[in-house]
Every structure is written in structure tokens, then in C-alpha cells.
C-alpha positions as CSV (number, residue, x, y, z in Angstrom):
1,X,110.9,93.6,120.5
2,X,110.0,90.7,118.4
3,X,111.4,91.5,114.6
4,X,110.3,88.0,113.4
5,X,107.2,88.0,110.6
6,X,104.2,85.9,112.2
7,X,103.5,82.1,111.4
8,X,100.4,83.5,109.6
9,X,102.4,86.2,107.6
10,X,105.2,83.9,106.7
11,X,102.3,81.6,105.0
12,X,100.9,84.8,103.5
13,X,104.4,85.9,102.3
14,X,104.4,82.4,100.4
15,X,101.6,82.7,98.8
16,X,102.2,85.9,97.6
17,X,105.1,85.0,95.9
18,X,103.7,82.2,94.3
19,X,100.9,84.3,93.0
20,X,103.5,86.7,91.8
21,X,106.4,83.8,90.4
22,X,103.0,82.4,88.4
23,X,100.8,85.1,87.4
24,X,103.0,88.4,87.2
25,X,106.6,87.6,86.2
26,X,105.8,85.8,83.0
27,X,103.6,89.1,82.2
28,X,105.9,91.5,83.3
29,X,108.3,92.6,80.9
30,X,105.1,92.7,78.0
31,X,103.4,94.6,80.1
32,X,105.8,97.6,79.8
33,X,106.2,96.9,76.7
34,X,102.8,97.0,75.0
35,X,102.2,99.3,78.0
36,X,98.6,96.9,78.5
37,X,97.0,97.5,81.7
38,X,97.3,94.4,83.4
39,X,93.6,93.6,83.7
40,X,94.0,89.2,83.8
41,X,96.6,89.7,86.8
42,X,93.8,92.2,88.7
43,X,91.2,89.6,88.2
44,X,93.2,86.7,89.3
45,X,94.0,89.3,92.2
46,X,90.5,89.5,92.8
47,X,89.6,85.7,93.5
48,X,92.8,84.9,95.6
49,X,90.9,88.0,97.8
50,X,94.1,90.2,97.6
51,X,92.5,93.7,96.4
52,X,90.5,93.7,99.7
53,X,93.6,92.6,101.7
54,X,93.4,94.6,104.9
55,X,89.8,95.3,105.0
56,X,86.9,93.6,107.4
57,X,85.8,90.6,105.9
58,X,82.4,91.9,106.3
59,X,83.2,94.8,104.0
60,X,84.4,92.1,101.4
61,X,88.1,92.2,102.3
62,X,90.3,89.2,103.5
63,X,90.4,90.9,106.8
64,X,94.2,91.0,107.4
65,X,96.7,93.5,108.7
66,X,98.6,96.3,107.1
67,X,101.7,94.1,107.8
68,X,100.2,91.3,105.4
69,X,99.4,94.4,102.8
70,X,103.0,95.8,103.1
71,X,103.8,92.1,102.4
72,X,101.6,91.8,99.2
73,X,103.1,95.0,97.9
74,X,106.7,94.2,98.4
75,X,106.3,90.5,96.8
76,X,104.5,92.2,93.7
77,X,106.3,95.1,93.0
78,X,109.3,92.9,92.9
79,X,108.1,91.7,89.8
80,X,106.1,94.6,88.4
81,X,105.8,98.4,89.5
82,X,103.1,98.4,87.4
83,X,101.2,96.4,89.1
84,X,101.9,97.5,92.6
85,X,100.9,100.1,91.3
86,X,97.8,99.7,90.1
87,X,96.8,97.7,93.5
88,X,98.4,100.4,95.6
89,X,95.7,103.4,94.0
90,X,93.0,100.8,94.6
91,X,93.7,99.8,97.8
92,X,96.0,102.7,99.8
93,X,94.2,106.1,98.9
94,X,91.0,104.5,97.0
95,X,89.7,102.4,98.7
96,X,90.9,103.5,102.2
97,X,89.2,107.1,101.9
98,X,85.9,105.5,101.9
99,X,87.2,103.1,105.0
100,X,88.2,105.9,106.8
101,X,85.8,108.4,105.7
102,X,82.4,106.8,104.9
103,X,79.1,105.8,106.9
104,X,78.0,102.2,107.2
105,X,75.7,102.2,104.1
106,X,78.2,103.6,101.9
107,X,81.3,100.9,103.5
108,X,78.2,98.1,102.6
109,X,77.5,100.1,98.8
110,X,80.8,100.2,97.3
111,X,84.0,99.5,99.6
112,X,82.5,95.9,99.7
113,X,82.3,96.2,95.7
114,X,86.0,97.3,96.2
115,X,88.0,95.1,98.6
116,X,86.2,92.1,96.9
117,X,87.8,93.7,93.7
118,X,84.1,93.4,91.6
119,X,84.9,97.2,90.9
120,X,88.5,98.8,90.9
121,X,88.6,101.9,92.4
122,X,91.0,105.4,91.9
123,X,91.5,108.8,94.0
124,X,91.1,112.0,92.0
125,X,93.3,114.5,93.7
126,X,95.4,116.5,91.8
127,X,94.7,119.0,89.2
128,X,96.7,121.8,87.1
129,X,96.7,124.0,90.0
130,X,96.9,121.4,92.9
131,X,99.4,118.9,93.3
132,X,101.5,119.2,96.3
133,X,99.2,122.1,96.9
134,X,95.9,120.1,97.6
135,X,94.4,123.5,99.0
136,X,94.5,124.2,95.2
137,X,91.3,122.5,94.1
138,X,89.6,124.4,91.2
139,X,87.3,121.5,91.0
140,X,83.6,122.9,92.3
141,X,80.9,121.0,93.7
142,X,77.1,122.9,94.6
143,X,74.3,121.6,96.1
144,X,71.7,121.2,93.5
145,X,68.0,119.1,93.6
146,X,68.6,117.5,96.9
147,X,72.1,116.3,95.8
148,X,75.4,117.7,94.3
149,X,76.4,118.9,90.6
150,X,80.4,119.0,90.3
151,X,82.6,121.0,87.6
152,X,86.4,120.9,87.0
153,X,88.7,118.4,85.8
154,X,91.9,116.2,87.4
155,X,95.0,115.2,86.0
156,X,97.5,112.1,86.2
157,X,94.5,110.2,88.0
158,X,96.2,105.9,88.7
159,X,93.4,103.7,87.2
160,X,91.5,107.0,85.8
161,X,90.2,105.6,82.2
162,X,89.6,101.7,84.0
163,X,88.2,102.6,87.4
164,X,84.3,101.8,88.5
165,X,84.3,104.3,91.9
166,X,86.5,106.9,91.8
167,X,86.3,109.0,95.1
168,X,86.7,113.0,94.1
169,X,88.0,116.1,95.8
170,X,85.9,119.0,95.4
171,X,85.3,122.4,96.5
172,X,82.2,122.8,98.0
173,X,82.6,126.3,100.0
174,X,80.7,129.2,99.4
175,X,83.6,131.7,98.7
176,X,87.3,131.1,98.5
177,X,88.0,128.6,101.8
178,X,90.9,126.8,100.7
179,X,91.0,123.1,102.3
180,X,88.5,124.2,104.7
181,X,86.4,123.7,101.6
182,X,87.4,120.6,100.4
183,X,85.1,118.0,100.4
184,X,85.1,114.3,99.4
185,X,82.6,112.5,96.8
186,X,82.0,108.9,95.8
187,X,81.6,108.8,91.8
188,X,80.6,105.6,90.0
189,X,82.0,105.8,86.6
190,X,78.7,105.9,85.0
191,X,77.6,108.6,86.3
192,X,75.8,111.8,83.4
193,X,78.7,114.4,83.3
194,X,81.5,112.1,84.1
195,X,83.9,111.5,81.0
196,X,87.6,110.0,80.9
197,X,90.3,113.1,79.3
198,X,93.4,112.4,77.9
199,X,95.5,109.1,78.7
200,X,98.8,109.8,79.9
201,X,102.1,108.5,78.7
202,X,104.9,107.7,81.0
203,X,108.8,106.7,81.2
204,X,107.7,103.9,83.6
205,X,105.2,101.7,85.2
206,X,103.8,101.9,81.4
207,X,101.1,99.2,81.9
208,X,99.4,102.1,84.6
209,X,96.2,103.7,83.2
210,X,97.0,107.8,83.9
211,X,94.1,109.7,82.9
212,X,92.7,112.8,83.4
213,X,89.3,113.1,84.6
214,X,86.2,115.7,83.5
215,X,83.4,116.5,85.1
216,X,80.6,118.2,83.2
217,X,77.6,119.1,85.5
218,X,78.4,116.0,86.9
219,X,75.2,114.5,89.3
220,X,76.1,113.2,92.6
221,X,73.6,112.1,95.5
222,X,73.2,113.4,98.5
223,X,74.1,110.4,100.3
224,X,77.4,110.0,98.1
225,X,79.0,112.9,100.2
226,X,82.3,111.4,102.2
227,X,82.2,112.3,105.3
228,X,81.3,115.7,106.3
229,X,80.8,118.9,104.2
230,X,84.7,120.5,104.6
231,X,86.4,117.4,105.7
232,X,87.6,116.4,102.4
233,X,90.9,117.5,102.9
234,X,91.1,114.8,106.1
235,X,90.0,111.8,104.8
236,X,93.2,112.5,101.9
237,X,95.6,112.9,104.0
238,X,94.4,110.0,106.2
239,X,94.5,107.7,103.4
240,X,97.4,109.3,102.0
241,X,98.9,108.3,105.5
242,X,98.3,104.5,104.4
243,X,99.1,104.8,100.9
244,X,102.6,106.2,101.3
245,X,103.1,103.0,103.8
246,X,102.0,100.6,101.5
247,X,104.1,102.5,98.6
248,X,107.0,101.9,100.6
249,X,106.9,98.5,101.0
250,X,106.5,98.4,97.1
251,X,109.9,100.6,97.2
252,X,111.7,97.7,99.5
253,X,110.3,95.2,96.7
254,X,111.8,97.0,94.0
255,X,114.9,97.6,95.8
256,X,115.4,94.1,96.4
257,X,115.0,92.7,93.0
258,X,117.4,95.3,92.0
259,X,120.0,93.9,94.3
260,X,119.4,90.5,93.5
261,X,119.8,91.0,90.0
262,X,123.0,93.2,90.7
263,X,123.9,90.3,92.7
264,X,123.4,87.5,90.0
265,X,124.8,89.1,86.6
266,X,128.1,89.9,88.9
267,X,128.9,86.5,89.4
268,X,128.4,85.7,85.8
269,X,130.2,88.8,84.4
270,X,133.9,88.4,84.6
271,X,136.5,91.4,83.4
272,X,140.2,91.2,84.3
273,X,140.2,87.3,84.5
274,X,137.7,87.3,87.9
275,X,133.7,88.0,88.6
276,X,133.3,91.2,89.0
277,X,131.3,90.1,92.2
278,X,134.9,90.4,93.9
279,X,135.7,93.4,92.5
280,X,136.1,96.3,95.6
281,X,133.9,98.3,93.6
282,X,131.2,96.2,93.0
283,X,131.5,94.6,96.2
284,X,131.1,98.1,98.0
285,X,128.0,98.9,95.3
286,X,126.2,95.8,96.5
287,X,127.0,96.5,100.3
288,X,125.7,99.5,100.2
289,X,122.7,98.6,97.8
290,X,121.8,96.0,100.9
291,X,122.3,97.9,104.1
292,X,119.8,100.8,102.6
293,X,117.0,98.0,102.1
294,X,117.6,96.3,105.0
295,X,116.9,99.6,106.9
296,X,113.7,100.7,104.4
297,X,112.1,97.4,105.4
298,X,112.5,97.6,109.0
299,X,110.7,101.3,108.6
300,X,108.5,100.0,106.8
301,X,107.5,97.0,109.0
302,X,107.4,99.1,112.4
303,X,105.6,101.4,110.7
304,X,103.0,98.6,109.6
305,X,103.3,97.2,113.4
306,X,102.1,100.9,114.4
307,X,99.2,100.6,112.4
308,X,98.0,97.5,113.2
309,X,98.5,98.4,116.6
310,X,96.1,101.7,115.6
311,X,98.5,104.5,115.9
312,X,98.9,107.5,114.3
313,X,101.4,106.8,111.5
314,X,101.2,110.9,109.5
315,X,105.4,111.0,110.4
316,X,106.5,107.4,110.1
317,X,104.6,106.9,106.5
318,X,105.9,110.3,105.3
319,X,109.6,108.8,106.5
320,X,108.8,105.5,104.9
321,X,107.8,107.0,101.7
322,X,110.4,109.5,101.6
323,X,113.4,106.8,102.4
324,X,112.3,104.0,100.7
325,X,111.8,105.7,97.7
326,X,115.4,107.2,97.7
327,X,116.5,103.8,98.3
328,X,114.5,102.6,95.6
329,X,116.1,104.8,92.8
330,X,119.4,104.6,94.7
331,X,119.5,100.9,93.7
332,X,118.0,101.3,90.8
333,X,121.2,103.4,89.6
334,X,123.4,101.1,91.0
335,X,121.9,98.2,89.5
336,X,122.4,100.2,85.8
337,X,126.2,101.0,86.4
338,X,126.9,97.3,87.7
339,X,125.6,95.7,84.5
340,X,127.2,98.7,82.4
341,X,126.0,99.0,78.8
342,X,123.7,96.0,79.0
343,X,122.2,97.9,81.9
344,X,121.0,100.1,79.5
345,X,119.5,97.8,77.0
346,X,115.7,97.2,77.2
347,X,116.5,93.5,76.7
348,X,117.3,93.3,80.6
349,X,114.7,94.0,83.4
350,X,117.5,96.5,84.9
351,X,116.5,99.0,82.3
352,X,112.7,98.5,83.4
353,X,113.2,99.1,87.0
354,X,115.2,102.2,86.4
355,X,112.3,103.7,84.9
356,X,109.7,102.3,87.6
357,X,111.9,103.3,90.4
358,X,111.6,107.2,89.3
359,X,107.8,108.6,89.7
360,X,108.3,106.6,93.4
361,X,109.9,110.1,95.0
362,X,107.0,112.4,92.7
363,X,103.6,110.1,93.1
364,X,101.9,110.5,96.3
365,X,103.6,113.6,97.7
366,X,106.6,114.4,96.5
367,X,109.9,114.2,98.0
368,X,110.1,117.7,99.3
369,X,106.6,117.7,100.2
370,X,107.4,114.1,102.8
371,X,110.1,116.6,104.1
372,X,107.3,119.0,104.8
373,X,104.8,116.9,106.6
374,X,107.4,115.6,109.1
375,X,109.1,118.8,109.9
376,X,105.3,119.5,110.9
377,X,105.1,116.8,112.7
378,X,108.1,117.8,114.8
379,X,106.8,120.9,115.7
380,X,103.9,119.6,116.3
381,X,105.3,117.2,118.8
382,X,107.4,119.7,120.4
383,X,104.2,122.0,121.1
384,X,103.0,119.0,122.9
């Protein structure tokens, strides 16, 4: 077992905190405030190569590994959740169902527009009646003039009201299937029938676009099918797979700057003539705070070493997302009680990441529903 980051990666891990200690941090707290989408820092992110980060270079990516994404994600969501966030839709779930799920022609058509980050890209899941249930979809697609016409809505949709390709789940079965109906669809914002709803506010990650998503008789070539009629429900969860790995390592990011701001203000603040740094209670906060992320970033890590390696990751990512994120909003917490009431003024970051730290256990599969897909996963093995 080697536990040491690459020569390569190291370099990477430099450069990604350079890009984040220039371009993000001085952005950061205004982004939350003015709740802007972050559209300069995606650009810059675009021409450094880093919204294309694990993808073939002949796709447009920068042809690295899902360690170096990992990486990317911790160093920028220890600045801003917002816009790991924003990067995480594009690249984990967006951009990774048509990786995962599409022909040549359609990885040459628009993940190459993607991973060179020309067009941002979102993944239009959930609706009213399906969140953790996927099998929910209300959303129809029929085949119609040699292609496809889609009705129905989605809800809460990451980069919804900014996105260029947005790849949608529809029904597509003939009677009542559930996921055997499901099927995937690439959608170019400009497409007749295809209108941005509501924009959703949040308590965090303000600077996130969250829209919902109508579709009106909404056209769609044939050849803008994903994957096979049915299969829809497989290419989500596949990418799903990725993006709860990637949202991990933002977790770990988050986590960290938590701690190290813990760390800092308890050295400064002093209460019964000493730091409270060597106070037991503190002491025993930060301890704790530091064991948990040491342990999220190791899951997170072999979990990345298993994908590069091209295993199946369905249990590890659903343990990565599940733990990180409880560490995540663990330390968050702690982080508010050790700077007390000044925790709880907006005029520190603490306050910031409290808020970011919370939709990390509800986006992406929920909490309970992680707990679901590796009990299956157990059984599953057990059959074996």
C-alpha cells in the first residue's frame, strides 16, 4: 500500500490551490452574499482546463484521473461550496452521464463542448414526485416525426437557469414501467419547448443557480437519445456513482477549512487568562474535528484509487458521500460553538460554511438513501 499522492498530483494539488488562493477566495464571501453565480471563476476554470478534468483529452478534457478531480474539489470547496458546487453538477453527474452513457458522435458533439467548459452542463433528475424515488419520473417523452417530443417539469436542477446541455430523465414507456422506463436525453438549452421555471432560494451555497426546468412539447432528435431506450435509470446511477465521489472530496475540503479556522481563532481567543486552544474542551473539539477528516480523506482517496483502477465504486461512493458529509456538518458545528457568538455572525466565514456544509447530507441522495444503496450492496455481495 502506497498512501503517498503522486509527483504529478502533488504539482496538480499546487496548482489548484493557487488557482483557488487567487481566483476564488477573494470572491468568496460576495459570492454568498450577492448570491451571484460565479460565472468569471468558471471561465478562468475553463482555460486552466479544469472543467474537463478527468476526461480524454480527445473529448476536450485534461485527461487526468479521478484522484486529480477529487483533488480539484477538495482545494476548491475549501474556499467556496458554491463553487464546488457548481463544478461538481458540471462535471460528476453532467457531464459524466454522457461519458458513460453516450456513442462516439454524441462524446465528439457536446462532452467535448463540456470538458473544454465552452458550454456548462446540469443533470435534470428530480421532480415533485421523484427525489430519492427516481422510479418517480412524471416527466414523459414519445417518439414523434423521427425523434422525441418531452412533457413534464424538474425541480432544484444545479446550474438549471445557466446551463447550455442539460441531460434529462424521461419516461419513455408505453404504460406505467417505473425505471424500466426511464430513459436519458441530451437537451441544448435552446431547444423550442425548453424554458427555465422558478429560481430557487437557498440557506447555502447561495451563489448556485437552482432552477426548475419546463418542458413544453419540447423537440429532441433521434440521435440525442442517451444510451438505449429504458436505460436511463443506469447511466444516473453510474454517474451518480462518480458524483457522490467527487462530492466527498468537496466534504473533506470543507471540513478542513473548518478545522483550520477552529484552529487559528483558538489561539488568538483567550478566556480565563489562556488561549482557549489549551482549553480540554476545545482541545478535545479540534481532536475530534481532525481524526474524522483524516479518515473521510482516506475514503475518499481509495475510493478515487478504485476508480482509476476501473472498479466498481456503487458502495464505496455511497460510504464516501454518506461519511464525508456527516463529517462535513460535524465540523461545521464545531467550528460555530468554538468561535461562540462570533461564530454566528455573518462577518466570519464560520457562519458561511455552516450553511454550505447542510444540503451536503440532502443533494445527491440523501443520507438515508446512501444507507440504502449500500445495505444493497451487501446483500448483493453476500448472494455472490
Amino acid at each position: 500500500m502506497d498512501f503517498k499522492l503522486s509527483d504529478d498530483n502533488i504539482r496538480l494539488q499546487k496548482l489548484f490551490r493557487d488557482f483557488v488562493k487567487n481566483e476564488i477566495e477573494p470572491e468568496a464571501d460576495r459570492i454568498d452574499k450577492e448570491e451571484a453565480f460565479p460565472s468569471a471563476i468558471i471561465k478562468k476554470a475553463a482555460e486552466l482546463g479544469f472543467m474537463g478534468t478527468p476526461f480524454p483529452e480527445k473529448y476536450g478534457g485534461a485527461g487526468l484521473t479521478e484522484t486529480a478531480y477529487c483533488l480539484l474539489n477538495e482545494e476548491v470547496a475549501y474556499s467556496s461550496a458554491t463553487v464546488g458546487t457548481v463544478i461538481g453538477a458540471h462535471i460528476g453527474i453532467a457531464s459524466n452521464s454522457i461519458f458513460f452513457g453516450g456513442n462516439e458522435e454524441q462524446k465528439i458533439k457536446y462532452l467535448t463542448e463540456l470538458a473544454s467548459g465552452r458550454k456548462l452542463g446540469a443533470f435534470a433528475l428530480t421532480e415533485p414526485t421523484a427525489g430519492s424515488d427516481a422510479a418517480g419520473i412524471r416527466t414523459k417523452a414519445a417518439r414523434r416525426d423521427g425523434g422525441f417530443v418531452i412533457n413534464g417539469s424538474k425541480i432544484w436542477i444545479t446550474n438549471g437557469a445557466v446551463a447550455d446541455i442539460i441531460v434529462v430523465y424521461a419516461d419513455l414507456a408505453k404504460s406505467d414501467k417505473g425505471r424500466g422506463g426511464i430513459t436519458a436525453f441530451i437537451v441544448e438549452s435552446s431547444f423550442p419547448g425548453f424554458s427555465v421555471g422558478s429560481i430557487e432560494k437557498h440557506m447555502g451555497i447561495r451563489g448556485s443557480s437552482t432552477a426548475e426546468l419546463v418542458f413544453e412539447d419540447m423537440k429532441v432528435p433521434e440521435e440525442n437519445m442517451l444510451g438505449v431506450e429504458g436505460g436511463g435509470f443506469s447511466v444516473a446511477m453510474k454517474a451518480l456513482d462518480y458524483g457522490r465521489l467527487g462530492l466527498g472530496a468537496g466534504c473533506v475540503g470543507m471540513s478542513r477549512r473548518c478545522l483550520d479556522m477552529s484552529v487559528d481563532f483558538a489561539r488568538e481567543r483567550v478566556q480565563f487568562g489562556k488561549p482557549i486552544l489549551r482549553q480540554q474542551a476545545i482541545q478535545f473539539k479540534l481532536a475530534e474535528m481532525a481524526t474524522q477528516i483524516e479518515a473521510a480523506r482516506l475514503m475518499v482517496y481509495q475510493c478515487a484509487w478504485m476508480a482509476d483502477e476501473g472498479m466498481k465504486i456503487t458502495k464505496q461512493s455511497a460510504m464516501v458521500k454518506l461519511f464525508c458529509s456527516q463529517v462535513a456538518n460535524r465540523c461545521a458545528y464545531e467550528a460555530v460553538q468554538i468561535h461562540g457568538g462570533m461564530g454566528y455572525m455573518t462577518d466570519f466565514p464560520v457562519e458561511r460554511f455552516y450553511r454550505d456544509t447542510r444540503v451536503t447530507e440532502i443533494y445527491e441522495g440523501t443520507s438515508e438513501i446512501q444507507k440504502m444503496v449500500i445495505a444493497m450492496q451487501l446483500e448483493r455481495e453476500r448472494r455472490r
